[in-house]
C-alpha positions in Angstrom: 0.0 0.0 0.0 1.3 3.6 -1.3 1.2 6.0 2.0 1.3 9.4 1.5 1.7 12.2 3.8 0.1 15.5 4.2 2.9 17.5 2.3 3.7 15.0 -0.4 0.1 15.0 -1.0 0.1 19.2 -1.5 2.9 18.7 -3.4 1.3 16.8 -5.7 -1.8 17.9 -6.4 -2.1 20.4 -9.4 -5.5 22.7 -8.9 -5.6 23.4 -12.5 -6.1 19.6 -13.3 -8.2 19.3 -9.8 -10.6 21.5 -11.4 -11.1 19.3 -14.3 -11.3 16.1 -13.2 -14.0 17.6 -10.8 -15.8 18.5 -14.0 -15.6 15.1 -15.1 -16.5 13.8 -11.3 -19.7 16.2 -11.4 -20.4 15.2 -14.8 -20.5 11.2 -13.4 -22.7 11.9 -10.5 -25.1 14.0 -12.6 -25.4 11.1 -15.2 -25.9 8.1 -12.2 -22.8 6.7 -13.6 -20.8 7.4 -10.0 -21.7 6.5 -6.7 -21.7 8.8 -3.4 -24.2 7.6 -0.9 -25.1 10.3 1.9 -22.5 10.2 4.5 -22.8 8.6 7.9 -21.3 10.4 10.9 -20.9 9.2 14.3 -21.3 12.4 16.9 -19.1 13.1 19.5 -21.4 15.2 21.8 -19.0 16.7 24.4 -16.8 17.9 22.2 -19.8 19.1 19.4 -17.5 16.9 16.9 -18.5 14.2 14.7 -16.4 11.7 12.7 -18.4 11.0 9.3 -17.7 8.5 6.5 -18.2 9.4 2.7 -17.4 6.4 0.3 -17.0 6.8 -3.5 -16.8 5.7 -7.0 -15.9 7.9 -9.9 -15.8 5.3 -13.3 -14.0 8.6 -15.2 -11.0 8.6 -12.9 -10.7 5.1 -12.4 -11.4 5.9 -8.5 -12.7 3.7 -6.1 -12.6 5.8 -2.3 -13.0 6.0 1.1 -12.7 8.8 3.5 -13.2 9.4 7.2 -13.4 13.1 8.1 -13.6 14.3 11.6 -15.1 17.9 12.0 -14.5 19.2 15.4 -15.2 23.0 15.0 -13.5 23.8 19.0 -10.4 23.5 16.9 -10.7 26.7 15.4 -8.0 29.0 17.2 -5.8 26.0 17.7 -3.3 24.4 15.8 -5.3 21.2 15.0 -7.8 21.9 11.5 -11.4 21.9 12.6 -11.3 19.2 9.5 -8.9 16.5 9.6 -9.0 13.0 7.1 -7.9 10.1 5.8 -8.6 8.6 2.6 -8.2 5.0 1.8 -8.0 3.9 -2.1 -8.8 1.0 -3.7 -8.3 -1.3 -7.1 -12.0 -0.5 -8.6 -11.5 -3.9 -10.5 -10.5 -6.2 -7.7 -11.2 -4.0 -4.3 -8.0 -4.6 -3.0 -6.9 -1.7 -1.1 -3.6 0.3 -3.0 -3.0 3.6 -1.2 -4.0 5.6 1.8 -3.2 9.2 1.8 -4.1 12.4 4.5 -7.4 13.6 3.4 -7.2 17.1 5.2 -5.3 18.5 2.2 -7.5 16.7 -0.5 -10.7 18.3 1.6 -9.2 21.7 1.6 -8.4 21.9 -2.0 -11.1 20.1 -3.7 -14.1 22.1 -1.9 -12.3 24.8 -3.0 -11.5 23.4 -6.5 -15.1 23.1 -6.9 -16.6 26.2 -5.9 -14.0 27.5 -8.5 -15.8 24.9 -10.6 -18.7 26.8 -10.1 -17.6 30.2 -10.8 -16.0 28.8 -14.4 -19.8 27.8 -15.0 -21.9 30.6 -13.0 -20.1 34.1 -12.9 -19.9 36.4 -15.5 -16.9 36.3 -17.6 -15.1 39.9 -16.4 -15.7 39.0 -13.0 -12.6 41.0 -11.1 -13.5 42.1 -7.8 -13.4 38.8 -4.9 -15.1 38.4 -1.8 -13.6 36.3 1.2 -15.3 35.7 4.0 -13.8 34.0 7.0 -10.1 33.7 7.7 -9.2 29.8 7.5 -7.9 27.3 5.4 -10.7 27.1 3.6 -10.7 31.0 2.6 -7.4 30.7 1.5 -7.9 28.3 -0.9 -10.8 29.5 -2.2 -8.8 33.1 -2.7 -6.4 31.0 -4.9 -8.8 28.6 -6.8 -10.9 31.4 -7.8 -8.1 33.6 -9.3 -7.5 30.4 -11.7 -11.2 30.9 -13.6 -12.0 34.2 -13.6 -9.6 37.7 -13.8 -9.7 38.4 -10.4 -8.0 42.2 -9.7 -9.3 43.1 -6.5 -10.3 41.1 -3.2 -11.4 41.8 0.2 -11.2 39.3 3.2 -13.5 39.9 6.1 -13.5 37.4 9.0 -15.3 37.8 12.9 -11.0 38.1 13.9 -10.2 41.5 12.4 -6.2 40.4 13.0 -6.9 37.3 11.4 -8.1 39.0 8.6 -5.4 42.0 8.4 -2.9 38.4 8.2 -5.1 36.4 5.5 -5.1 39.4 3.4 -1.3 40.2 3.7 -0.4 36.4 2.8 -2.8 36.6 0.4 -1.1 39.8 -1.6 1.9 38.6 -1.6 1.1 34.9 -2.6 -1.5 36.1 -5.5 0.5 39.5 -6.4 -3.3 41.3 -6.0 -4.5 44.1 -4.3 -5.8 42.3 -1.1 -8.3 44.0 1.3 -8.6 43.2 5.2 -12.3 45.3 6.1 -14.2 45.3 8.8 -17.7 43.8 8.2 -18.8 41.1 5.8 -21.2 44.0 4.3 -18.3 45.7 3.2 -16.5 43.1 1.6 -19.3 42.1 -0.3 -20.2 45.5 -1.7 -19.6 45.6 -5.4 -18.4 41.8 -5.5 -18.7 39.7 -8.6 -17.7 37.0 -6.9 -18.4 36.4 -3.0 -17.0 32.7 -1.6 -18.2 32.3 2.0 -16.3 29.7 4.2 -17.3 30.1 7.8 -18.7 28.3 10.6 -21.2 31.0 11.5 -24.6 30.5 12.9 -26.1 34.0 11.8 -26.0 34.9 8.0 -22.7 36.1 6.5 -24.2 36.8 2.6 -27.5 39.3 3.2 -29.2 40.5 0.2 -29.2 44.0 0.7 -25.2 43.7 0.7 -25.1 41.7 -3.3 -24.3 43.8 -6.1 -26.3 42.5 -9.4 -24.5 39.8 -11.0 -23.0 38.0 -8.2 -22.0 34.7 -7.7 -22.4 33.5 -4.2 -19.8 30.2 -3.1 -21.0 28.9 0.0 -19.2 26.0 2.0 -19.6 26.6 5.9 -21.0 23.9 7.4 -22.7 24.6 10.8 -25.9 22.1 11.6 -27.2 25.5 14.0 -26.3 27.5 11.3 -26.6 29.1 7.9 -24.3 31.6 5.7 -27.1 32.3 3.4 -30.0 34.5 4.7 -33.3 33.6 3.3 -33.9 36.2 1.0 -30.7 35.5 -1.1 -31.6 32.0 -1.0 -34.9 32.8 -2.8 -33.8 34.8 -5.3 -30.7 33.1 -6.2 -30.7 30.9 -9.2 -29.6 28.0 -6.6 -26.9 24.9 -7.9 -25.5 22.2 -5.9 -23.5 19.0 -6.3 -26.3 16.8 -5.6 -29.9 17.7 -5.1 -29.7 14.4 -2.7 -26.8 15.2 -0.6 -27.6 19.0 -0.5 -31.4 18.3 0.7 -30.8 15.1 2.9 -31.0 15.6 6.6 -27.6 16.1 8.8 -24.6 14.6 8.5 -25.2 15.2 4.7 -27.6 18.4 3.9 -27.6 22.1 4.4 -29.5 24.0 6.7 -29.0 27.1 4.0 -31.5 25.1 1.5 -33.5 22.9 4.5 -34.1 26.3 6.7 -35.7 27.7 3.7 -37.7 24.7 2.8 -38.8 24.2 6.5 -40.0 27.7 6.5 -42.3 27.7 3.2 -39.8 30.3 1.8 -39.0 27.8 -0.9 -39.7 24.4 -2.2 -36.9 21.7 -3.4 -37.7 22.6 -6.6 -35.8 25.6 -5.9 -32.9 23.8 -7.0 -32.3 24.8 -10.1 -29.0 22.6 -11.2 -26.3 19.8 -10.3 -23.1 21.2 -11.5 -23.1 18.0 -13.5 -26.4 19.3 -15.3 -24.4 22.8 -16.3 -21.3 20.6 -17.4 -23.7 18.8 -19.9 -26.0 21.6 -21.0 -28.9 19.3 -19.5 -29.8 23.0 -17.4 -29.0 26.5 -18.2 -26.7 28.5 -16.4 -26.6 32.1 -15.7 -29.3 33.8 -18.4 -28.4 37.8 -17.5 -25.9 40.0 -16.5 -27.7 41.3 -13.3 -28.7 37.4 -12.8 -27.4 36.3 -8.7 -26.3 33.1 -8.5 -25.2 30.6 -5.4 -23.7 27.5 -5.4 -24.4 25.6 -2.3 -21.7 23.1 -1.4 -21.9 20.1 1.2 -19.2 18.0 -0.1 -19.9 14.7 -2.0 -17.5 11.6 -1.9 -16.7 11.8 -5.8 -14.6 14.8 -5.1 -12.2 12.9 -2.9 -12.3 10.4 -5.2 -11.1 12.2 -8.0 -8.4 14.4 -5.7 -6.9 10.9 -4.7 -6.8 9.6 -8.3 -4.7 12.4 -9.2 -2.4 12.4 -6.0 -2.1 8.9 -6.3 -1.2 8.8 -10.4 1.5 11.8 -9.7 3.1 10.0 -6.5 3.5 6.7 -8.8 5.0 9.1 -11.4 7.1 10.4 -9.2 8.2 7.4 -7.2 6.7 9.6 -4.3 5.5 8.4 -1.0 6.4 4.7 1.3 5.7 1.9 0.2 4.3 -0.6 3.5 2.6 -3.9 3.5 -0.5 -4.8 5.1 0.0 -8.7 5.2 
């Protein structure tokens, strides 16, 4: 079995093709040729923690996965990741398990990966001026994956941590070579956005309507089961994509409370879901049909995106005679 650690696995994984195969993955799902049951999680009530399971199979990337995820969010403010993971790979012909690799990178960059994903396919082409909001990992990434579809000139990082923010944003400039923002509400970065990728924990909204500038597009991957990033009225006017209409509308471990709030409280139906990304990919469903047109893509994280992250860490690594090699029996 190939064993991979956390560096060698950033080290090898190129966004640019990440991206793609994500495409491809989307594309899978959308069709019923992949698999990605809901996940199961098993809480850990005294520490508000759960550790959830997500297997996957993507037939485009040869992928055949397994990853355990724990999400303990008292993390935050420490030096242990809110999310930490393992994935396990496998021979999709014979099952036999080939490779298991830190999943805590491959989480970071393919949520990230695909909400740039959704930008290539939702917001409008001149698209320059970037919204950040929150201050971790997962902002970060998102800063850089976004600036890879779209010609980002301008972004502004706000974050409840007004130091965290002032240090996102000076990493940030010099990492991206932009003009990069630390402000003091979420209103304010928002204002005048094209694009606006919230990645928080937060329980009260951090994307309000009265703060979008026509046109957005609205990333949101914070994940908070007593929470939402997306206030209601947003939600309702937003032409509304996902991964998967079943993962996005099942109930915890697996859904969002951005789209189940809304449903709960009559201010939408599930039909409000207008597209899978997988359905944009294909033409099946339109995309954005104006210029002043808001747009949100609500992400929960499906197993198809580890799947194809691993594929591509794991060809690189045997490419580059990269990792240790240790048997099992």
């Amino acid at each position: 079995m190939l064993v991979l650690a956390r560096a060698e696995v950033e080290a090898l994984l190129d966004m640019d093709a990440l991206i793609d195969a994500l495409a491809s993955a989307m594309t899978d799902l959308s069709a019923g040729r992949a698999a990605a049951p809901d996940r199961v999680a098993a809480p850990v009530p005294g520490r508000d923690g759960f550790l959830a399971a997500m297997p996957g199979f993507v037939p485009s990337a040869g992928a055949l996965t397994s990853k355990l995820v724990s999400v303990f969010p008292r993390n935050a403010g420490t030096p242990l990741p809110t999310h930490q993971a393992l994935i396990a790979v496998f021979d999709p012909d014979t099952g036999e398990p080939t490779a298991l690799l830190d999943g805590t990178a491959i989480t970071t960059a393919r949520t990230a990966a695909c909400s740039a994903l959704s930008a290539r396919l939702l917001a409008r082409e001149d698209a320059s001026v970037l919204a950040i909001l929150g201050t971790g990992v997962q902002a970060r990434a998102h800063a850089g994956a976004m600036c890879r579809v779209r010609p980002i000139r301008r972004v502004r990082v706000a974050g409840r941590d007004r130091a965290k923010a002032a240090a996102l944003a000076r990493a940030l400039s010099a990492e991206l070579r932009l003009p990069v923002e630390a402000v003091a509400t979420y209103a304010e970065a928002l204002d005048g956005a094209d694009i606006a990728a919230a990645a928080t924990h937060t329980v009260d909204p951090v994307v309000r309507r009265p703060w979008l500038a026509p046109g957005v597009h609205v990333t949101s991957v914070g994940f908070n089961p007593a929470g939402r990033e997306i206030d209601d009225a947003t939600v309702a006017e937003a032409l509304v994509c996902v991964e998967s209409r079943q993962a996005a509308l099942a109930p915890f471990p697996a859904g969002s409370e951005d789209l189940l709030g809304p449903i709960r409280a009559g201010v939408i139906t599930e039909h409000h879901v207008h597209a899978e990304l997988g359905e944009l990919l294909t033409g099946r469903k339109p995309g954005r049909s104006s210029e002043d047109q808001l747009t949100l893509y609500k992400s929960v994280g499906v197993a198809v995106q580890d799947a194809a992250a691993a594929a591509l860490v794991v060809a690189a690594a045997r490419e580059r005679s990269a990792g240790a090699e240790v048997r099992l029996w």
